[in-house]
C-alpha positions as CSV (number, residue, x, y, z in Angstrom):
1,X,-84.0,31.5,-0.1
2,X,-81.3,33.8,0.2
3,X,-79.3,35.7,-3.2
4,X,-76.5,32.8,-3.4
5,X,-79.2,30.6,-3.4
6,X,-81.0,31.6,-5.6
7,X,-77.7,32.4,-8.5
8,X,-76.8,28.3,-7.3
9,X,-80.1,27.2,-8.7
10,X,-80.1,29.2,-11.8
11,X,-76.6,28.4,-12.7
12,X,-77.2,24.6,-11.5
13,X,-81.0,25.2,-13.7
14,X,-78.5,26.1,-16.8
15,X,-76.2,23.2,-16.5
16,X,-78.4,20.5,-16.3
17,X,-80.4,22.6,-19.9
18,X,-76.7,22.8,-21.4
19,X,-75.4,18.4,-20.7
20,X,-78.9,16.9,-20.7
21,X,-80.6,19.1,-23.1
22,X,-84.3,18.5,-21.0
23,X,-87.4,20.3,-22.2
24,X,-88.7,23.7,-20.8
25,X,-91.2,21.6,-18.6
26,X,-88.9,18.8,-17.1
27,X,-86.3,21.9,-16.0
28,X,-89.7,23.9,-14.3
29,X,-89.9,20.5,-12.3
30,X,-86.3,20.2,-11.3
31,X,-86.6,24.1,-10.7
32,X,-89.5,23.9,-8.5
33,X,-88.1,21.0,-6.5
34,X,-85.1,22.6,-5.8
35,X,-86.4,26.0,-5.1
36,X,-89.2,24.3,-2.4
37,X,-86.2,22.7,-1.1
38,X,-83.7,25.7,-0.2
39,X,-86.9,27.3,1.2
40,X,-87.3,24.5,3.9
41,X,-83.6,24.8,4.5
42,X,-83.7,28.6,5.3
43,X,-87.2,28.0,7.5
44,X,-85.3,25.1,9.4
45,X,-82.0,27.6,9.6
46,X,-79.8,25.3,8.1
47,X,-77.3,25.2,5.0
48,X,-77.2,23.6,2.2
49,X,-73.5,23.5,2.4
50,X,-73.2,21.3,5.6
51,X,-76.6,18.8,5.4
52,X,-76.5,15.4,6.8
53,X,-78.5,12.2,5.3
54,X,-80.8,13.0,8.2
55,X,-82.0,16.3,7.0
56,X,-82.6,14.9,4.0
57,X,-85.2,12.4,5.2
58,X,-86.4,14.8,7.3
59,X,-87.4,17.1,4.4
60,X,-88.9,13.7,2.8
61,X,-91.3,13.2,5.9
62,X,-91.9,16.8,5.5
63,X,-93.4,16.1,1.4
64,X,-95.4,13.1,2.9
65,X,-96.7,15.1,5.4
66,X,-98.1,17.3,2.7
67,X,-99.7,14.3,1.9
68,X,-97.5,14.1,-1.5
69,X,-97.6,10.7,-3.1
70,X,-95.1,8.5,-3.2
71,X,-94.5,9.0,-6.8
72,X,-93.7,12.7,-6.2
73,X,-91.6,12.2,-3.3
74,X,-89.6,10.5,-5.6
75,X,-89.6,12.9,-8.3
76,X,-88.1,15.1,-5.4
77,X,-85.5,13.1,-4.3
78,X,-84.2,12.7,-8.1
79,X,-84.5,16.6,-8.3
80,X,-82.1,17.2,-4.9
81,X,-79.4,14.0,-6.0
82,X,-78.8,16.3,-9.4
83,X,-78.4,19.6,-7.2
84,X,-76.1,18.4,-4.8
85,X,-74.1,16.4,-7.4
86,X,-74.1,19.4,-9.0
87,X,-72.9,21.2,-5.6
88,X,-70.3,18.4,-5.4
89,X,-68.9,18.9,-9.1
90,X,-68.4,22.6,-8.1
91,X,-66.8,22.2,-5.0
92,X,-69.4,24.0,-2.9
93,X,-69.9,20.7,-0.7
94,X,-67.8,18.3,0.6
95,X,-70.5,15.7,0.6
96,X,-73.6,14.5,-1.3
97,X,-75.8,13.9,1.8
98,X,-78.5,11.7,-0.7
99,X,-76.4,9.8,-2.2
100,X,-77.2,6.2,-0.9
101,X,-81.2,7.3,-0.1
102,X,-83.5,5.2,-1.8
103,X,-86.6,6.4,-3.6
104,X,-89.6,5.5,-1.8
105,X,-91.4,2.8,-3.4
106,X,-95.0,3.5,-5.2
107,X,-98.0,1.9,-6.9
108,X,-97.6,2.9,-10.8
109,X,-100.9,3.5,-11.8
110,X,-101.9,2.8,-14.8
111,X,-102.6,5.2,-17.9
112,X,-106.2,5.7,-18.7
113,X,-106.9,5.1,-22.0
114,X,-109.7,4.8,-24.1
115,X,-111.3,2.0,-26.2
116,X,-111.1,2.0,-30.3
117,X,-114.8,2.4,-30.3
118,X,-114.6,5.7,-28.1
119,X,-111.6,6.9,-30.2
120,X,-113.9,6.6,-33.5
121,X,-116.8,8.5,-31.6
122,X,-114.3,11.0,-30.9
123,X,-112.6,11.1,-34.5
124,X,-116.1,11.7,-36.3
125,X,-117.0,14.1,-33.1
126,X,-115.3,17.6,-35.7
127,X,-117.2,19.0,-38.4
128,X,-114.8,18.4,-41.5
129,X,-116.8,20.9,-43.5
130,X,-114.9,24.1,-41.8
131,X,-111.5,24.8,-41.3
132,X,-111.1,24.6,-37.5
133,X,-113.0,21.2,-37.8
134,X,-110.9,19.9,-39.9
135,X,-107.4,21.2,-38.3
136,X,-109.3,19.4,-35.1
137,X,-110.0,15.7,-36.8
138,X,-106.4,16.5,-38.2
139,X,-104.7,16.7,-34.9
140,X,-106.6,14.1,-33.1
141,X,-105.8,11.5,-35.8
142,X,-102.1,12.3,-35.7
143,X,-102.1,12.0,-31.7
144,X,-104.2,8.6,-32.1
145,X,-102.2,7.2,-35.5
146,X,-98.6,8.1,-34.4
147,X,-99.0,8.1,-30.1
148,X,-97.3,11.9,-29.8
149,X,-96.8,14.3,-27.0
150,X,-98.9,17.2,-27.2
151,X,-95.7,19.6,-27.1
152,X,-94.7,17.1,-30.0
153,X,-97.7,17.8,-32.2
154,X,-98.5,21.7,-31.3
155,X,-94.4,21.7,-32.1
156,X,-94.9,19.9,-35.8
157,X,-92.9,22.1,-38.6
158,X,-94.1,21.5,-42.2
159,X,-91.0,20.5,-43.0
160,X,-91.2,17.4,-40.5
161,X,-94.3,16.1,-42.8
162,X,-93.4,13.8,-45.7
163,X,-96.7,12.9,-47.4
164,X,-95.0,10.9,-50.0
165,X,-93.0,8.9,-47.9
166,X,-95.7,8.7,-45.3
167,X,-93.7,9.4,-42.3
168,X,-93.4,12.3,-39.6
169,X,-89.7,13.1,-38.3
170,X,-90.8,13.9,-34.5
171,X,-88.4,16.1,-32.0
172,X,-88.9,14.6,-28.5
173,X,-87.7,15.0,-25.4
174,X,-84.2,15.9,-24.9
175,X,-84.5,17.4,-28.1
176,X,-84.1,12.9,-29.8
177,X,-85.3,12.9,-33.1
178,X,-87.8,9.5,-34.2
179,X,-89.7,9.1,-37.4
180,X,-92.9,7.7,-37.3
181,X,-95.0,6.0,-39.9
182,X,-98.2,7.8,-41.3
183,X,-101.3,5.5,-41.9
184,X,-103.2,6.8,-45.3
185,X,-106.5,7.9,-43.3
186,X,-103.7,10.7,-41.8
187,X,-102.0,11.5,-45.2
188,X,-104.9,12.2,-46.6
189,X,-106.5,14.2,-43.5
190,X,-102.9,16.3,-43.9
191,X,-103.5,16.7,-47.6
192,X,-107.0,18.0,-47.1
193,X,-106.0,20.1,-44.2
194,X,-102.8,21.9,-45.8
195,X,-105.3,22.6,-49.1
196,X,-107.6,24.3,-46.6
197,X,-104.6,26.6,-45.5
198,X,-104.1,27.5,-48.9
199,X,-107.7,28.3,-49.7
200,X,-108.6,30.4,-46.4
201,X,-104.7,32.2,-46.8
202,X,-104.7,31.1,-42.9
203,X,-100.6,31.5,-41.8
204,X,-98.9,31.8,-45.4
205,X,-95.6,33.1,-43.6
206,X,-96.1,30.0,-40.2
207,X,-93.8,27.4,-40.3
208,X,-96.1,24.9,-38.2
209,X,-98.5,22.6,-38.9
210,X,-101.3,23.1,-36.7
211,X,-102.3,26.9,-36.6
212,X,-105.4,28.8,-35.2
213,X,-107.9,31.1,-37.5
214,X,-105.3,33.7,-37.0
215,X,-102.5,32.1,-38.6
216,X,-100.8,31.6,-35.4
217,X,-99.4,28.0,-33.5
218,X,-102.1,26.5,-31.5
219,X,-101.5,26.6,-27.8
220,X,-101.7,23.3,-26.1
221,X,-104.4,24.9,-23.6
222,X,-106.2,25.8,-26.8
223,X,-106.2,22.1,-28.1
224,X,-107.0,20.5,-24.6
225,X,-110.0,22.9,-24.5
226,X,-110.7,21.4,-28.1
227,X,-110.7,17.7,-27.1
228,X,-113.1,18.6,-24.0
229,X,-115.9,20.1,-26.2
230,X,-115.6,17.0,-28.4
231,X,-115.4,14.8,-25.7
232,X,-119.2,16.5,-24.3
233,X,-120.2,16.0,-28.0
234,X,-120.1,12.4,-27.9
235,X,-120.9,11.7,-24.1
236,X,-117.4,10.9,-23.1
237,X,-116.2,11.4,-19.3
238,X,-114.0,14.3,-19.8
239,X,-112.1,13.0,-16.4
240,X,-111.2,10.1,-19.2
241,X,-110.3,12.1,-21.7
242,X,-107.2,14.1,-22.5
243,X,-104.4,14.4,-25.3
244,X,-102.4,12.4,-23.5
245,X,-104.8,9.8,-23.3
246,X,-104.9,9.3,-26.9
247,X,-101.1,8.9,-26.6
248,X,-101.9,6.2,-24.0
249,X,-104.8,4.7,-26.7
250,X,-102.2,4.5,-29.1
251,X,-99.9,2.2,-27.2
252,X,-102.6,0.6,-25.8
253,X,-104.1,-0.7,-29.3
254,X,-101.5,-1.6,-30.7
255,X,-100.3,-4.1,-28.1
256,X,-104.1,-5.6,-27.9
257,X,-103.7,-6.5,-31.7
258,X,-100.3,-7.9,-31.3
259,X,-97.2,-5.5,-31.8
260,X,-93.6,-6.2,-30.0
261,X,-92.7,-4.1,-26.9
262,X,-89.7,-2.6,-28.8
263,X,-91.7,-1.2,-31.8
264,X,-94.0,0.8,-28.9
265,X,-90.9,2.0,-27.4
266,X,-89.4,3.6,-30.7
267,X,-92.6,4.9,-31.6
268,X,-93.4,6.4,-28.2
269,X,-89.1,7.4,-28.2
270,X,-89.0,5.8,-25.2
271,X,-85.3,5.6,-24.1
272,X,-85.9,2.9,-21.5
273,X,-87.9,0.1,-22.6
274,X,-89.1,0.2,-18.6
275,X,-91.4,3.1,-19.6
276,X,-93.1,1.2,-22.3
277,X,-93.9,-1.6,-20.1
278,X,-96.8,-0.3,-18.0
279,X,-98.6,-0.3,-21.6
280,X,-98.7,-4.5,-21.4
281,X,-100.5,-4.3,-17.8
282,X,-103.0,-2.2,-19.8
283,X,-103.2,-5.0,-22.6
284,X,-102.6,-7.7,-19.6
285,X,-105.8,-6.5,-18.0
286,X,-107.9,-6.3,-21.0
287,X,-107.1,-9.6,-22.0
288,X,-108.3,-10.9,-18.4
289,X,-111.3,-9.0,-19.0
290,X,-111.7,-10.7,-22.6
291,X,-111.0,-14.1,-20.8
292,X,-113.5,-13.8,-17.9
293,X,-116.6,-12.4,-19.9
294,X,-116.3,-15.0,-23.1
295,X,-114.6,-18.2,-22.1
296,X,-116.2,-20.8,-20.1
297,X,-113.8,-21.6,-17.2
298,X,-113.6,-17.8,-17.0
């Protein structure tokens, strides 16, 4: 990738940050797409300036002969129709060469998840009595109760916590704000944790929630690394276990005992109610399950 290239991708990098207002991890995707991209382009000695639809499939074949799946392919192919509709906009091209490509079709697997038994293992897994044990039940009870995003809950400002009204105001993706209900197992984990701040002095001057020993924001790596040594504590799979699986738990349970689609989605601040449904093949399948093993035509 050449010196104009690479000013394209940052300028095109800051446009999409500036009109779509995507998080630091979705703009590292479209960045790395992009940037694998031109590099294929310069290897193959052509420009982006003057590609044909052909070029861009062969550059597909190219990602499934990686052996990339299907799903990432795709991911691709959505990263490249932004950049050269981008190129389009600024009259660098004359031509958006993927324009009427199709994303290649793929199996959506679905989300692990975990059952309400294994999410109360893991709940009574910290040790309340000291302070990281408690910020630890803390955290895993807010991922479980209201289905965040890590970066959602390692994010959470003090000022986003309303005990008394029992709600969290949550800043998602594309920086879309969504309150979300508190059950009272989670106010008063909150309470017990924010006295513990006060008692230990632990990040007097912080504005967030969650904070290590040292008074700063917990890391997401940190908090993963957390959730694995509870996980071993109790005997659970750690290939089952992550903190987005309790996000996926939280979706889960709540369809199995009987909540609409919609109130997932807003939850979850889901902007296509699409999303969400993969969550009811999860419920679907458990229901099968429950169907085979206990009726008798099952």
């Amino acid at each position: 990738m050449n010196r104009d290239e690479r000013q394209i991708l940052d300028a095109f990098i800051d446009t999409i940050w500036i009109e779509k207002g995507l998080s630091t991890n979705t703009l590292n995707s479209y960045k790395t797409d992009v940037e694998k991209y031109l590099n294929w382009i310069s290897k193959n000695a052509l420009s982006y300036k003057n590609l044909t639809r052909s070029n861009i499939l062969e550059y597909l074949a190219f990602l499934f002969g990686q052996k990339k799946e299907g799903k990432t392919v795709a991911r691709n192919l959505s990263s490249l129709k932004a950049f050269h509709t981008y190129l389009l906009q600024k009259g660098l091209v004359k031509n958006n060469p993927c324009e009427k490509i199709e994303s290649p079709k793929f199996v959506k697997s679905l989300p692990k998840s975990l059952s309400e038994s294994q999410v109360e293992n893991l709940l009574e897994a910290p040790d309340i009595d000291s302070f990281i044990g408690l910020r630890d039940k803390t955290m895993i009870e807010t991922l479980y109760s209201c289905g965040l995003r890590i970066s959602e809950l390692v994010n959470l400002e003090l000022i986003h916590v309303n005990l008394r009204q029992g709600v969290i105001r949550v800043l998602g993706k594309g920086q879309k704000e969504r309150l979300v209900p508190m059950g009272q197992r989670l106010v008063i984990l909150i309470e017990m944790y924010s006295n513990k701040l006060k008692e230990e002095k632990i990040g007097e001057t912080s504005n967030y929630l969650f904070l290590s020993k040292n008074g700063n924001k917990i890391s997401r790596q940190a908090f993963w690394h957390r959730i694995k040594i509870y996980a071993d504590k109790i005997g659970l799979n750690q290939s089952k276990i992550s903190p987005h699986v309790l996000r996926h738990a939280f979706a889960t349970h709540l369809l199995n005992n009987g909540a609409d689609l919609r109130v997932v989605q807003l939850l979850l601040g889901h902007s296509d109610l699409n999303t969400t449904q993969i969550y009811t093949e999860v419920a679907k399948q458990r229901l099968q399950n429950l169907h085979s093993t206990h009726h008798p035509r099952g």
